[in-house]
KEVEX-620615 format. One record per residue: x, y, z of N, C-alpha, C in turn; residue number from 1. Coordinates in nm, 3 decimals. Each point is the difference from the previous one (the first is absolute). Example, Ala and Ser with C-alpha at 12.3 -4.5 7.8 and 13.67 -1.06 7.14 Angstrom:
! residues 2
<n_X 1.319; n_Y -0.569; n_Z 0.780; ca_X -0.089; ca_Y 0.119; ca_Z 0.000; c_X 0.090; c_Y 0.120; c_Z 0.000; nr 1>
<n_X -0.035; n_Y 0.105; n_Z -0.072; ca_X 0.082; ca_Y 0.119; ca_Z 0.006; c_X -0.077; c_Y 0.109; c_Z 0.073; nr 2>
END
This chain:
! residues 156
<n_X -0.527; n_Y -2.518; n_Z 1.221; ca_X -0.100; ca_Y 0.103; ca_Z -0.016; c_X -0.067; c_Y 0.024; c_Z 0.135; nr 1>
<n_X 0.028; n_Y 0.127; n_Z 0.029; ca_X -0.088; ca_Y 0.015; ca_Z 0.148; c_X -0.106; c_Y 0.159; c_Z -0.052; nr 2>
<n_X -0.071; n_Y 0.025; n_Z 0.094; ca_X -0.142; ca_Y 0.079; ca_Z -0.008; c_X -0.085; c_Y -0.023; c_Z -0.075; nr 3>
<n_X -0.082; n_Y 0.154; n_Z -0.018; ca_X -0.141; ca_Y -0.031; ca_Z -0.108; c_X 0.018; c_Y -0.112; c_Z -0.094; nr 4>
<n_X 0.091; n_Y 0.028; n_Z -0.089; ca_X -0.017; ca_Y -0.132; ca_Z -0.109; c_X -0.003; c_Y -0.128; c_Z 0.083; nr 5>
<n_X 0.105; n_Y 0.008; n_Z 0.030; ca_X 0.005; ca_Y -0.125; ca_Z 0.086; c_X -0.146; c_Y -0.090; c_Z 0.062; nr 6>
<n_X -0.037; n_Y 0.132; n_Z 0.052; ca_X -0.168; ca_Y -0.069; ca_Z 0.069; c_X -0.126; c_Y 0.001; c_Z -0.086; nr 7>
<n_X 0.033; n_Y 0.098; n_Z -0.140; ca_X -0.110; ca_Y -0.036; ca_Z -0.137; c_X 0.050; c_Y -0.135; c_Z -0.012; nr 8>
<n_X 0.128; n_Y -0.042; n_Z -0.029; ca_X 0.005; ca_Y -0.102; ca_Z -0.084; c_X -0.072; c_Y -0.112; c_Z 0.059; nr 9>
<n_X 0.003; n_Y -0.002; n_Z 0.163; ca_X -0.055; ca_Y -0.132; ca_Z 0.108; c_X -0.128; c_Y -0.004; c_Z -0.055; nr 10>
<n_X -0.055; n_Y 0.143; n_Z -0.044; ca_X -0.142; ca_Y -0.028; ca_Z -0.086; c_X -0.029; c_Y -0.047; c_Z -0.106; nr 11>
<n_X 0.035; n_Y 0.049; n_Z -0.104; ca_X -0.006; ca_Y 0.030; ca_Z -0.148; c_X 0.076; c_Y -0.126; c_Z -0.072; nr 12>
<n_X 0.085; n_Y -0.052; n_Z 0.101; ca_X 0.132; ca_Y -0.078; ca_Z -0.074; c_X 0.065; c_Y 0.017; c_Z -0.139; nr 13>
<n_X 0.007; n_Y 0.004; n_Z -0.101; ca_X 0.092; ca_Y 0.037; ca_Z -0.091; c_X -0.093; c_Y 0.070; c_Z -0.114; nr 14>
<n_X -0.125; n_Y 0.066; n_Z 0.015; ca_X -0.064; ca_Y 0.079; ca_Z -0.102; c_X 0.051; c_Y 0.156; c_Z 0.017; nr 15>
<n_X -0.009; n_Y 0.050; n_Z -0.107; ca_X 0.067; ca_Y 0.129; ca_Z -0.021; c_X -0.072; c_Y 0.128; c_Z 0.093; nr 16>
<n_X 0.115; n_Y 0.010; n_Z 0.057; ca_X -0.002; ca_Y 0.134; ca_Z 0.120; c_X 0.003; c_Y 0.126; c_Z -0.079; nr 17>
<n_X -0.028; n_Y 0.119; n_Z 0.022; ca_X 0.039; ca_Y 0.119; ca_Z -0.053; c_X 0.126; c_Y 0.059; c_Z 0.137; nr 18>
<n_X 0.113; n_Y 0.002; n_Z -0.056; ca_X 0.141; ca_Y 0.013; ca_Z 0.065; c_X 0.039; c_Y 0.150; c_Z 0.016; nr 19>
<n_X -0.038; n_Y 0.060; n_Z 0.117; ca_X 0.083; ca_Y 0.141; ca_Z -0.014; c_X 0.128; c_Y 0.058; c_Z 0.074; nr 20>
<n_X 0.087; n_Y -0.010; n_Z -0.104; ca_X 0.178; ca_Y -0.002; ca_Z 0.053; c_X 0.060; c_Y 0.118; c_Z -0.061; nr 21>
<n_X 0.121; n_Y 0.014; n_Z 0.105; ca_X 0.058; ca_Y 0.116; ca_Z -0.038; c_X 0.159; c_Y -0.056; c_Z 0.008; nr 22>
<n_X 0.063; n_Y 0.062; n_Z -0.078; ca_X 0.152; ca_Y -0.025; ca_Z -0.067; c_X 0.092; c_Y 0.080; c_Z 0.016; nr 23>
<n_X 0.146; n_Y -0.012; n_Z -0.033; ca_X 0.054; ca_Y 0.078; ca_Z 0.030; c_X 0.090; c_Y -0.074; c_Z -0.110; nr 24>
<n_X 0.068; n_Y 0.150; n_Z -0.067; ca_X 0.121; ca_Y -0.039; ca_Z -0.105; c_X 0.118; c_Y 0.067; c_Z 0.012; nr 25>
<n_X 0.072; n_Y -0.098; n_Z 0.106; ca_X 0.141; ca_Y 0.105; ca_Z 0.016; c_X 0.085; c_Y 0.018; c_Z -0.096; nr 26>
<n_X 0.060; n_Y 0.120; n_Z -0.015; ca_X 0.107; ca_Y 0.052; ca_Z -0.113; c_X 0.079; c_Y 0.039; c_Z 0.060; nr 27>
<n_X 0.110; n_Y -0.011; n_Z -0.071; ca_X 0.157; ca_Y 0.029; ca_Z 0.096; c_X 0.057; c_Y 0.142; c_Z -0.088; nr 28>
<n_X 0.088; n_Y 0.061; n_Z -0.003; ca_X 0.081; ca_Y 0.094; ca_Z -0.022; c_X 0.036; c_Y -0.027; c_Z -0.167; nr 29>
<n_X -0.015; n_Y -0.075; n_Z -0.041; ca_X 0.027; ca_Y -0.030; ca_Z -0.163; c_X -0.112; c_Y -0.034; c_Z -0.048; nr 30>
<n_X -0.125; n_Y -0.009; n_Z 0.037; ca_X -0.173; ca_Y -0.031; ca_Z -0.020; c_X 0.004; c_Y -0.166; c_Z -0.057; nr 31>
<n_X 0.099; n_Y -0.016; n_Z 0.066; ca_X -0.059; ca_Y -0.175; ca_Z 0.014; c_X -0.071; c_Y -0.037; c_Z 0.150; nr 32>
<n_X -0.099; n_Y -0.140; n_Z -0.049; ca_X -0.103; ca_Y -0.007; ca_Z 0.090; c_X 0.059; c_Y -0.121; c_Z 0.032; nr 33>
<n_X -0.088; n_Y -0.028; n_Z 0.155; ca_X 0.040; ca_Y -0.102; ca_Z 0.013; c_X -0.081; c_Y -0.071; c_Z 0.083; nr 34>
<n_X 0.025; n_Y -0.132; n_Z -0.073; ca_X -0.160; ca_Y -0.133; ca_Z -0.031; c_X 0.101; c_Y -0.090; c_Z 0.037; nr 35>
<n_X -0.126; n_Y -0.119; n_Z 0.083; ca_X 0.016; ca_Y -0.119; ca_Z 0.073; c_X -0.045; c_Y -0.123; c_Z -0.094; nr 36>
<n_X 0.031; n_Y -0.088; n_Z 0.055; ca_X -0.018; ca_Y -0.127; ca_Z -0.085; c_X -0.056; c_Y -0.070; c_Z 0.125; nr 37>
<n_X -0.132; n_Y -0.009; n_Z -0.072; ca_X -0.144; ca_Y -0.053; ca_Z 0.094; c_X 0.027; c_Y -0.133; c_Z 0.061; nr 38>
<n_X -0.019; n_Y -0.056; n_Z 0.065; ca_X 0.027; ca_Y -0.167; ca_Z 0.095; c_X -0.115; c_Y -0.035; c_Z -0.074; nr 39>
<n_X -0.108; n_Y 0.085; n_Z -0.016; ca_X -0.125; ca_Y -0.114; ca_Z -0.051; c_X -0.034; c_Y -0.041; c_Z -0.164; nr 40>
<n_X 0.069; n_Y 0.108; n_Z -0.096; ca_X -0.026; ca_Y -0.036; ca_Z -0.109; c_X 0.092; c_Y -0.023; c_Z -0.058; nr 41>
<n_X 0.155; n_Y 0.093; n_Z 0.081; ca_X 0.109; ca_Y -0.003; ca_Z -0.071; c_X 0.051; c_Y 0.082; c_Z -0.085; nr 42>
<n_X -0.087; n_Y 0.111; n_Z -0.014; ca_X -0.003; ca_Y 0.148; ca_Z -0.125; c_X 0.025; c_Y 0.085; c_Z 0.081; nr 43>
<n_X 0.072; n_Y 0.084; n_Z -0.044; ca_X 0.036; ca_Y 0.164; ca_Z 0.057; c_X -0.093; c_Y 0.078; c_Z 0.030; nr 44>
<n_X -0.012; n_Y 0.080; n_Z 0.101; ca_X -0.054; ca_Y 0.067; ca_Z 0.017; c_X 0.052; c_Y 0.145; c_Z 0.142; nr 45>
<n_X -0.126; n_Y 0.062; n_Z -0.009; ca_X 0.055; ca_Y 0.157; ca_Z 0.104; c_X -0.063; c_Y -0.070; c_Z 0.126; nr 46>
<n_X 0.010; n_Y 0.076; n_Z 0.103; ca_X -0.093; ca_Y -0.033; ca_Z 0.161; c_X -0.163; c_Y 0.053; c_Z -0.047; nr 47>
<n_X -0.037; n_Y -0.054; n_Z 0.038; ca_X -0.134; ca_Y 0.047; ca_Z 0.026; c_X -0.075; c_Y -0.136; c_Z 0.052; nr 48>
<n_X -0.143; n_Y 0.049; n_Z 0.048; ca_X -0.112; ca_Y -0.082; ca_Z 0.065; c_X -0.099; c_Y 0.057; c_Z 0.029; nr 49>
<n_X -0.116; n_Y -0.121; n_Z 0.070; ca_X -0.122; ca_Y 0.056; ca_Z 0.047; c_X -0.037; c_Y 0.127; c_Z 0.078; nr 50>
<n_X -0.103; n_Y 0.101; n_Z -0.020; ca_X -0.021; ca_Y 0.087; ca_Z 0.111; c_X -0.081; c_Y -0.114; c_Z 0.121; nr 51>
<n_X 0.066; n_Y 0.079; n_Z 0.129; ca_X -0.133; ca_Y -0.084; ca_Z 0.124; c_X -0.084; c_Y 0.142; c_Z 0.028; nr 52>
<n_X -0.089; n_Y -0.099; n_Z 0.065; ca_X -0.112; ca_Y 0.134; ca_Z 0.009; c_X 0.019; c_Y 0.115; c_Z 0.075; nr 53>
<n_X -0.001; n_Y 0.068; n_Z -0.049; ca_X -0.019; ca_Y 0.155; ca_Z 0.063; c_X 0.172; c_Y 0.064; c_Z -0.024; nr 54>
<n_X 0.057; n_Y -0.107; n_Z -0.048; ca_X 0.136; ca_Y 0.084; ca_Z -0.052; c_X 0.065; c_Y 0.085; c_Z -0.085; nr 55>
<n_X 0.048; n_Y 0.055; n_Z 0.016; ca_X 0.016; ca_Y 0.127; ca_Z -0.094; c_X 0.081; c_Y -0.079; c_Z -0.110; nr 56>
<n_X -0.007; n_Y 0.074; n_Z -0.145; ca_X 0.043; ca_Y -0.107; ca_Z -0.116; c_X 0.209; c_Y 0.052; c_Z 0.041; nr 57>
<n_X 0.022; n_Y 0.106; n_Z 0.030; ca_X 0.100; ca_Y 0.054; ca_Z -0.014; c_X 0.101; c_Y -0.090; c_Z 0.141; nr 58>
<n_X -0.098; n_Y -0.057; n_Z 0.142; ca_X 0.090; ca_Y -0.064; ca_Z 0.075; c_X -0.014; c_Y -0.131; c_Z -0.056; nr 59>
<n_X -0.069; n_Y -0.042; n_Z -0.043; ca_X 0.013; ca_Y -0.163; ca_Z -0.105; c_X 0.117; c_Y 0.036; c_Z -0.078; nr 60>
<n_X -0.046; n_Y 0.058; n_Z -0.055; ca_X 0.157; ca_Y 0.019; ca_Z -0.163; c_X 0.117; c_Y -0.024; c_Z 0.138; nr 61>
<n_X 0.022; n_Y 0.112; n_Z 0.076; ca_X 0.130; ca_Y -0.042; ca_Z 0.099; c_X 0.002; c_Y -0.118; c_Z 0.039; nr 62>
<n_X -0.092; n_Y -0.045; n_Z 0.112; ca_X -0.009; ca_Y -0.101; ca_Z 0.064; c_X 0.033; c_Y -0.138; c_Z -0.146; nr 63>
<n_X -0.032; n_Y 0.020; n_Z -0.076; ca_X 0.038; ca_Y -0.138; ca_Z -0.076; c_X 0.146; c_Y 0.028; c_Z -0.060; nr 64>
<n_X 0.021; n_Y 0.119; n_Z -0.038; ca_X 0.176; ca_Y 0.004; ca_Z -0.002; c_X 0.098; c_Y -0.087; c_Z 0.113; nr 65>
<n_X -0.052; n_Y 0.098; n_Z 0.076; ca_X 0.080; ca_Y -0.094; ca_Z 0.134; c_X 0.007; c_Y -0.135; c_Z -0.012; nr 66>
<n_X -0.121; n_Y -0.056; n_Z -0.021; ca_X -0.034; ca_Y -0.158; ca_Z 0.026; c_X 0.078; c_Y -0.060; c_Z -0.081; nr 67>
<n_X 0.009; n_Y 0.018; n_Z -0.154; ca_X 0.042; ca_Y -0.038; ca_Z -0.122; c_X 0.167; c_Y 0.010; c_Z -0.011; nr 68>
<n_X 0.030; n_Y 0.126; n_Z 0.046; ca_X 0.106; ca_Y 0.025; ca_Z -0.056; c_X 0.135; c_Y 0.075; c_Z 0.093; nr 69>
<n_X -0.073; n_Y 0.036; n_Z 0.150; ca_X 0.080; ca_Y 0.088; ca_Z 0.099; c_X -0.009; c_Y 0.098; c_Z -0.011; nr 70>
<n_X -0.034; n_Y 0.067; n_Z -0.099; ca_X -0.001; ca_Y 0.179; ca_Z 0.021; c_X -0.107; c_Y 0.036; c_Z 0.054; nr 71>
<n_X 0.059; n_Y 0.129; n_Z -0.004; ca_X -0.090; ca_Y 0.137; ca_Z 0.064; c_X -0.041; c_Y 0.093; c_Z -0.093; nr 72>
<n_X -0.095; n_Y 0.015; n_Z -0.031; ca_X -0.015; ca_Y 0.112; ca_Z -0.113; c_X -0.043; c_Y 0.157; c_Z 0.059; nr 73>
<n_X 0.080; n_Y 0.105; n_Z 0.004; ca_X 0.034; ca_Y 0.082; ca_Z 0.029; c_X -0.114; c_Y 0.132; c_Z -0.074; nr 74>
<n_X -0.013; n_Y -0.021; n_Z -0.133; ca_X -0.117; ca_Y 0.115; ca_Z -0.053; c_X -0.047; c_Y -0.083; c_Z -0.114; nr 75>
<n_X -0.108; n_Y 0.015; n_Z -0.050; ca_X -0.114; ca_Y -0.058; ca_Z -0.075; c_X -0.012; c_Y 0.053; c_Z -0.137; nr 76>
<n_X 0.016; n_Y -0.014; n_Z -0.111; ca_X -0.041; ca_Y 0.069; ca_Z -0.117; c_X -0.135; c_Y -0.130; c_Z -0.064; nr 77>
<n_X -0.131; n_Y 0.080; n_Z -0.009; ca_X -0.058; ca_Y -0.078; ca_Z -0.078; c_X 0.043; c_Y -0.039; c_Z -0.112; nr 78>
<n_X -0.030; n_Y -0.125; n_Z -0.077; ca_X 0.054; ca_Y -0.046; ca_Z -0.183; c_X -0.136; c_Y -0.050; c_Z -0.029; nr 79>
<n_X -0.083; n_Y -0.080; n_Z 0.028; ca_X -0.077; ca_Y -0.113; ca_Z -0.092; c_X -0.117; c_Y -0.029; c_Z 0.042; nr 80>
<n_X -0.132; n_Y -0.060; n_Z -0.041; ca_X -0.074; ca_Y -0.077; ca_Z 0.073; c_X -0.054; c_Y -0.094; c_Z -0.068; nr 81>
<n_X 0.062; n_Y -0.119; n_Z 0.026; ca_X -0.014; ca_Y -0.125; ca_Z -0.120; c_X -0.129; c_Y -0.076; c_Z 0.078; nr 82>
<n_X -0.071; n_Y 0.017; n_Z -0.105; ca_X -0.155; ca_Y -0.066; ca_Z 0.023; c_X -0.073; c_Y -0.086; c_Z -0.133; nr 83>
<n_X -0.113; n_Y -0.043; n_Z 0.015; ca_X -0.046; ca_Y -0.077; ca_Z -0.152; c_X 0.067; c_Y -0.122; c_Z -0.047; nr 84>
<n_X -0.050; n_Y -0.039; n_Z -0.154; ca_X 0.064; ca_Y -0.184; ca_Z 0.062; c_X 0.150; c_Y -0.026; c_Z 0.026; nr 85>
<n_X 0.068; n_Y 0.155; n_Z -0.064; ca_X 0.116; ca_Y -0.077; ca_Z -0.006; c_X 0.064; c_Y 0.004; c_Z 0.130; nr 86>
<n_X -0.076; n_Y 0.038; n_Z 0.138; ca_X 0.090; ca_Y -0.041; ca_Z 0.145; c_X -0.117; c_Y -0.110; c_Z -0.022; nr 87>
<n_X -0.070; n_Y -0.071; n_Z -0.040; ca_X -0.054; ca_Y -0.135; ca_Z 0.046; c_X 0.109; c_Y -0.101; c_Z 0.014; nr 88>
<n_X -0.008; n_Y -0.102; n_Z 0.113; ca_X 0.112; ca_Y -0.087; ca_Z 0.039; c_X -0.081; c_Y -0.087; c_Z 0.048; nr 89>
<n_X 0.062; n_Y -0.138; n_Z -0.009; ca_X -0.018; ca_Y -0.139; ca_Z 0.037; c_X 0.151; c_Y 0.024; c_Z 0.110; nr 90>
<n_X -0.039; n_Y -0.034; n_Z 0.115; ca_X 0.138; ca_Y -0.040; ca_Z 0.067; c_X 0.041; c_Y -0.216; c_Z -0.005; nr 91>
<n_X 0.144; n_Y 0.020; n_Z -0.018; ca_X 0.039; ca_Y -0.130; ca_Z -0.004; c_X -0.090; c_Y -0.069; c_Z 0.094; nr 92>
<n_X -0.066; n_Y 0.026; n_Z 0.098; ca_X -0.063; ca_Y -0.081; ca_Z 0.096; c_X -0.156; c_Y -0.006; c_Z -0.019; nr 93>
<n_X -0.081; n_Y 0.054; n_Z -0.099; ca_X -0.116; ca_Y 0.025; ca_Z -0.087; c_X -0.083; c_Y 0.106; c_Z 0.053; nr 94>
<n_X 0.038; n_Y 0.094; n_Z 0.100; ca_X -0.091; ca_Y 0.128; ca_Z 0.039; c_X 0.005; c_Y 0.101; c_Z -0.132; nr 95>
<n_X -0.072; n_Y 0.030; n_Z -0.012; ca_X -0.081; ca_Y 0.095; ca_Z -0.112; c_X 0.034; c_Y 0.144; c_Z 0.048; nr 96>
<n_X 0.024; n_Y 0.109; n_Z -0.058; ca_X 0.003; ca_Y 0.103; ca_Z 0.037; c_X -0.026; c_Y 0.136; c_Z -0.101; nr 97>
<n_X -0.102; n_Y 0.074; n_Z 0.012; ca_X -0.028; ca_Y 0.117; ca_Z -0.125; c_X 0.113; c_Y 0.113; c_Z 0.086; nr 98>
<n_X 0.092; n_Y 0.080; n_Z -0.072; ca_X 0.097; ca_Y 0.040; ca_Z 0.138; c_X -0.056; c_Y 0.177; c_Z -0.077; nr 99>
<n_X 0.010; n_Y 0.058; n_Z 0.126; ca_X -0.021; ca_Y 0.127; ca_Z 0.015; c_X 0.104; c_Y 0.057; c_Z 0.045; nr 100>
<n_X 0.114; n_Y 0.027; n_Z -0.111; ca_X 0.177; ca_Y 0.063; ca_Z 0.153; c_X 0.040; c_Y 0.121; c_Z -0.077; nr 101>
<n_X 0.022; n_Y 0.055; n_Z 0.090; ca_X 0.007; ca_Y 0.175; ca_Z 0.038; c_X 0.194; c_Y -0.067; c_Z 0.003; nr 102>
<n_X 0.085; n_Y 0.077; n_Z -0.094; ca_X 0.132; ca_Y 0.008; ca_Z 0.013; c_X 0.029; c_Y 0.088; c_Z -0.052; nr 103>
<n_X 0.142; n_Y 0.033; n_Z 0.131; ca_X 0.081; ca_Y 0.094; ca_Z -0.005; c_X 0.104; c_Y -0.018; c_Z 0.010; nr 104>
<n_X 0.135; n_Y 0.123; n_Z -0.062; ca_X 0.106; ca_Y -0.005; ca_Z 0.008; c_X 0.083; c_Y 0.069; c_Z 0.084; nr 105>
<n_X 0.110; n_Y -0.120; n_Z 0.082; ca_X 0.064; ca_Y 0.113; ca_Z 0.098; c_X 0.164; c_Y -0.040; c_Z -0.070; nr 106>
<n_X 0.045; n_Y 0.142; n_Z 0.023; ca_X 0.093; ca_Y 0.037; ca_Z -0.048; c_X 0.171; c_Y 0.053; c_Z 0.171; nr 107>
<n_X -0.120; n_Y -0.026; n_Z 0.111; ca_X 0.048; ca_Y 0.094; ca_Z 0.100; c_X -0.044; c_Y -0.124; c_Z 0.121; nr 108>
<n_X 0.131; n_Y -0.108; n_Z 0.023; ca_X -0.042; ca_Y -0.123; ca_Z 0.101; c_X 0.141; c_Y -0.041; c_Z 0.083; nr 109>
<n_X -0.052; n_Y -0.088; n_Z 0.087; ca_X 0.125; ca_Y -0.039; ca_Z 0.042; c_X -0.014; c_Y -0.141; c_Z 0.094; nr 110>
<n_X 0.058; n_Y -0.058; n_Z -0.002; ca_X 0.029; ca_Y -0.093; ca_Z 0.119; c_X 0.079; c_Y -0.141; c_Z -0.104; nr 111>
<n_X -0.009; n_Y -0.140; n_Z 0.056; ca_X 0.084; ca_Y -0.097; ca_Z -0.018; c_X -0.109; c_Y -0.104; c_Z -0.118; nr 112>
<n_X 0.064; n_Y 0.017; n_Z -0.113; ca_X -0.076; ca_Y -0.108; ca_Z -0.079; c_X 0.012; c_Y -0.128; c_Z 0.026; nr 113>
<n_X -0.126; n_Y -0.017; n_Z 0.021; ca_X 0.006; ca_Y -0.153; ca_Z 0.029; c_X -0.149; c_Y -0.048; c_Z 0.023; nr 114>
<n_X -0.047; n_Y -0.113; n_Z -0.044; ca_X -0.155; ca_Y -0.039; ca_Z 0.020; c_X -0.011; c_Y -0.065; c_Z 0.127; nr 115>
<n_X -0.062; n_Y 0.069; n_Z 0.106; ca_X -0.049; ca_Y -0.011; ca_Z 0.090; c_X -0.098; c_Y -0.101; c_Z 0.016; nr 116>
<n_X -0.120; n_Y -0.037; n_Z -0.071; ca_X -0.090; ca_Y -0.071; ca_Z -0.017; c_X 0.023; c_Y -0.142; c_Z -0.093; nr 117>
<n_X 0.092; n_Y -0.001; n_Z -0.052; ca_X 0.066; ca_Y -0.139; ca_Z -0.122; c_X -0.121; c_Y 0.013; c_Z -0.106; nr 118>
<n_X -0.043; n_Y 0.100; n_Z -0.015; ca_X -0.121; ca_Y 0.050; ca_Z -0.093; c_X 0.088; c_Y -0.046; c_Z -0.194; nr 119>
<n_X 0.113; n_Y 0.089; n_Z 0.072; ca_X 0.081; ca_Y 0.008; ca_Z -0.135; c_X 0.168; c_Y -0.075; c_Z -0.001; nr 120>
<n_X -0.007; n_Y -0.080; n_Z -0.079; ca_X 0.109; ca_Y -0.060; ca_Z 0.007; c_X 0.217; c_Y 0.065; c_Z -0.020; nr 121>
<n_X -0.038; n_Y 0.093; n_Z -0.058; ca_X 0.095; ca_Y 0.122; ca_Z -0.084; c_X -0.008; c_Y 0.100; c_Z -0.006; nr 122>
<n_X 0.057; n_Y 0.102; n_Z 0.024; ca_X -0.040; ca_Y 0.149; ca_Z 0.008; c_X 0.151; c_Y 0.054; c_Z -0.097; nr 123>
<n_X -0.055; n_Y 0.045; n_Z -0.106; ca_X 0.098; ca_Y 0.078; ca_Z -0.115; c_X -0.044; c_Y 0.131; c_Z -0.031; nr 124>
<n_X 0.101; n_Y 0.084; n_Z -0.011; ca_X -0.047; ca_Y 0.148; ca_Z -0.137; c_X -0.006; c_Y -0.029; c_Z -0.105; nr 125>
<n_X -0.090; n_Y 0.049; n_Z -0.074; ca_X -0.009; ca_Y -0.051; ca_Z -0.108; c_X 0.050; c_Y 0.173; c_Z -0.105; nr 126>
<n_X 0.031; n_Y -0.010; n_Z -0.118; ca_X -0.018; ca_Y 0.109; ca_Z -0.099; c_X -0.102; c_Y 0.001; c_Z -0.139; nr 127>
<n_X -0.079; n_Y 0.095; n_Z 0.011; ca_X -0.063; ca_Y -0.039; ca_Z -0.134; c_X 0.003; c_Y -0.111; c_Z -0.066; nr 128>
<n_X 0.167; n_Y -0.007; n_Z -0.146; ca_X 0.013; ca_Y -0.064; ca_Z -0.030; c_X 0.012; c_Y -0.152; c_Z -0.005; nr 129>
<n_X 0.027; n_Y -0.024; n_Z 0.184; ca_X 0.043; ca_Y -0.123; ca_Z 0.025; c_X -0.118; c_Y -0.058; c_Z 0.061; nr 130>
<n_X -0.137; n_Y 0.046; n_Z -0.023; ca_X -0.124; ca_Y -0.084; ca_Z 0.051; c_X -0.085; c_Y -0.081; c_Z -0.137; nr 131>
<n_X 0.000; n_Y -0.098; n_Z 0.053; ca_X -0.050; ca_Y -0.109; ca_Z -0.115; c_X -0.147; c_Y 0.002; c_Z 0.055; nr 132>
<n_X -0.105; n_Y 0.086; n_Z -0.088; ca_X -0.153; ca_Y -0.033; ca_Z 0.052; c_X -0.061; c_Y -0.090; c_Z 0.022; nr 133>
<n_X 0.032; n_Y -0.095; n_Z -0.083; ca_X -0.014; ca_Y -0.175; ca_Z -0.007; c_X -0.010; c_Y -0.046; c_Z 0.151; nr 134>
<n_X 0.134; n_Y 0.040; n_Z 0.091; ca_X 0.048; ca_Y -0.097; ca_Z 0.118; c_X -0.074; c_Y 0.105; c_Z 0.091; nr 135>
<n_X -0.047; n_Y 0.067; n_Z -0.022; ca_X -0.111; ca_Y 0.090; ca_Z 0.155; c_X -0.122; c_Y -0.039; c_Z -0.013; nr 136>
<n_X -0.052; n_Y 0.025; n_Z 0.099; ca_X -0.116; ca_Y -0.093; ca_Z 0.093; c_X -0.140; c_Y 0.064; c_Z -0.095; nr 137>
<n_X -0.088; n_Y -0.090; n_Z -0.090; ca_X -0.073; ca_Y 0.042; ca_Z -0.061; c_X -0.150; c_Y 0.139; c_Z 0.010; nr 138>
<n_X -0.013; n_Y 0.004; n_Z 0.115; ca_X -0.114; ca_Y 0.149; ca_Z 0.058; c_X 0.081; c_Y 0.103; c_Z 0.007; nr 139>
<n_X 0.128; n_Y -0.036; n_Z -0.032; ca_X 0.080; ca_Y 0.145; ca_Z -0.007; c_X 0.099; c_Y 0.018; c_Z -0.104; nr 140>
<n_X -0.019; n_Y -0.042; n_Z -0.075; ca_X 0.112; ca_Y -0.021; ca_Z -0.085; c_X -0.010; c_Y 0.144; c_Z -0.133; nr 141>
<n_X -0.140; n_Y 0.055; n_Z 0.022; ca_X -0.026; ca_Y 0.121; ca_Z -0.105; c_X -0.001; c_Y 0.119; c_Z 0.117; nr 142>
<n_X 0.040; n_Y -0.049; n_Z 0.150; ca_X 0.057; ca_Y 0.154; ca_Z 0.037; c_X 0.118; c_Y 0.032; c_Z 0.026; nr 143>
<n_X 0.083; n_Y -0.111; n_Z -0.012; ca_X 0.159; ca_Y -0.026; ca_Z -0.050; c_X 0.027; c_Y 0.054; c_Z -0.094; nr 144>
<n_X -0.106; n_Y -0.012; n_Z -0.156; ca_X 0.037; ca_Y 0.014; ca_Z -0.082; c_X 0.010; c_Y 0.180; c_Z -0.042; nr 145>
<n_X -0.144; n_Y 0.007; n_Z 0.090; ca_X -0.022; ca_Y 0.161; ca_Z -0.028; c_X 0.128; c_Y 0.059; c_Z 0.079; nr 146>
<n_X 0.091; n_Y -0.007; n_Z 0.161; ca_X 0.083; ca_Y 0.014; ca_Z 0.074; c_X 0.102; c_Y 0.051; c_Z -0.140; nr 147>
<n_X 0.022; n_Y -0.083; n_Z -0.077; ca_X 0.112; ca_Y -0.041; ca_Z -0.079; c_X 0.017; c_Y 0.092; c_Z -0.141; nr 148>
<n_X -0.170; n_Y 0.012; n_Z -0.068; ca_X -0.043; ca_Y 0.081; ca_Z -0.102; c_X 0.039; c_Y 0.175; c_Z 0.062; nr 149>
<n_X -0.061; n_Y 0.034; n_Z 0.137; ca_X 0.069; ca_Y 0.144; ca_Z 0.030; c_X 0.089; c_Y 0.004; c_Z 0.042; nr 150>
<n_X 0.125; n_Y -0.109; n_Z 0.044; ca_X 0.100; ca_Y 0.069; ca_Z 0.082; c_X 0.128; c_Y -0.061; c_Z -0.074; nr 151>
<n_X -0.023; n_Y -0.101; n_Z -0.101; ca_X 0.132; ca_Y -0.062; ca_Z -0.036; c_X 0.098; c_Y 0.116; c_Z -0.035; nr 152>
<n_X -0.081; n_Y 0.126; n_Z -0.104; ca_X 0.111; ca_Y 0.079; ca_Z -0.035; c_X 0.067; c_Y 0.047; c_Z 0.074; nr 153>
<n_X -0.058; n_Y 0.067; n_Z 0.180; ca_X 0.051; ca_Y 0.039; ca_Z 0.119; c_X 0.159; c_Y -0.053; c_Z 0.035; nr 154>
<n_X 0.005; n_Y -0.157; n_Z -0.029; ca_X 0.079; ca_Y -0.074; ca_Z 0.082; c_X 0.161; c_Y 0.072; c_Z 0.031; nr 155>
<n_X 0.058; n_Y 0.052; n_Z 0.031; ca_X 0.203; ca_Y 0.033; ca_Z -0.016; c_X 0.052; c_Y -0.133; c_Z -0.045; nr 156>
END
């Protein structure tokens, strides 16, 4: 963990932060997405992370693609803004977090998958059908679900 959080936490140590992150949910050409399998909890999940200060939410959403996963995200479609208890999270390491994340879907990316940061252990497409809500990372697991409620019929 490096920046702002990073230097709340030297304060605060593990009491609940209010978290404001932005996401990104890539979809490929058949509207499957595609989610990482976290190093820290072990649950699936999309790129996303902290804003630092004064950053725009839209170069975070990129900038943590990259980090997470190697891409480039090319154009932006807003989807979601998962807030309230159900992004509340305990991280495996006991930081607290009320999360505030602004996500979007890109449909239009490019570069070499691969986790740059060892953030995420696996990087798969996933399809509607073949996502088990159970095994994704719990502060997000009802915007997976909503992802899934509008677009499963989409899929080819």
């Amino acid at each position: 963990m490096t920046g702002y959080i990073a230097d709340l936490r030297k304060i605060v140590g593990h009491k609940t932060l209010i978290q404001c992150a932005a996401s990104i949910i890539i979809v490929d050409e058949r509207g499957r997405i595609l989610l990482g399998k976290r190093s820290d909890n072990k649950m699936w999940g999309y790129s996303g992370g902290s804003v630092e200060i004064d950053e725009y939410v839209e170069d975070c959403a990129k900038r943590e693609l990259y980090e997470e996963m190697g891409l480039f995200a090319d154009e932006l479609e807003f989807f979601y803004v998962n807030s309230g208890p159900e992004a509340h999270y305990i991280y495996p390491n006991g930081d607290e977090v009320s999360n505030f994340e602004i996500i979007y879907l890109c449909k239009k990316w490019h570069g070499e998958l691969t986790s740059r940061d060892g953030e995420m252990e696996e990087l798969r497409f996933f399809s509607c059908d073949e996502i088990d809500l159970s095994l994704i990372s719990p502060p997000i697991r009802h915007v997976v679900a909503a992802y899934i409620d509008r677009f499963s019929r989409m899929e080819a």
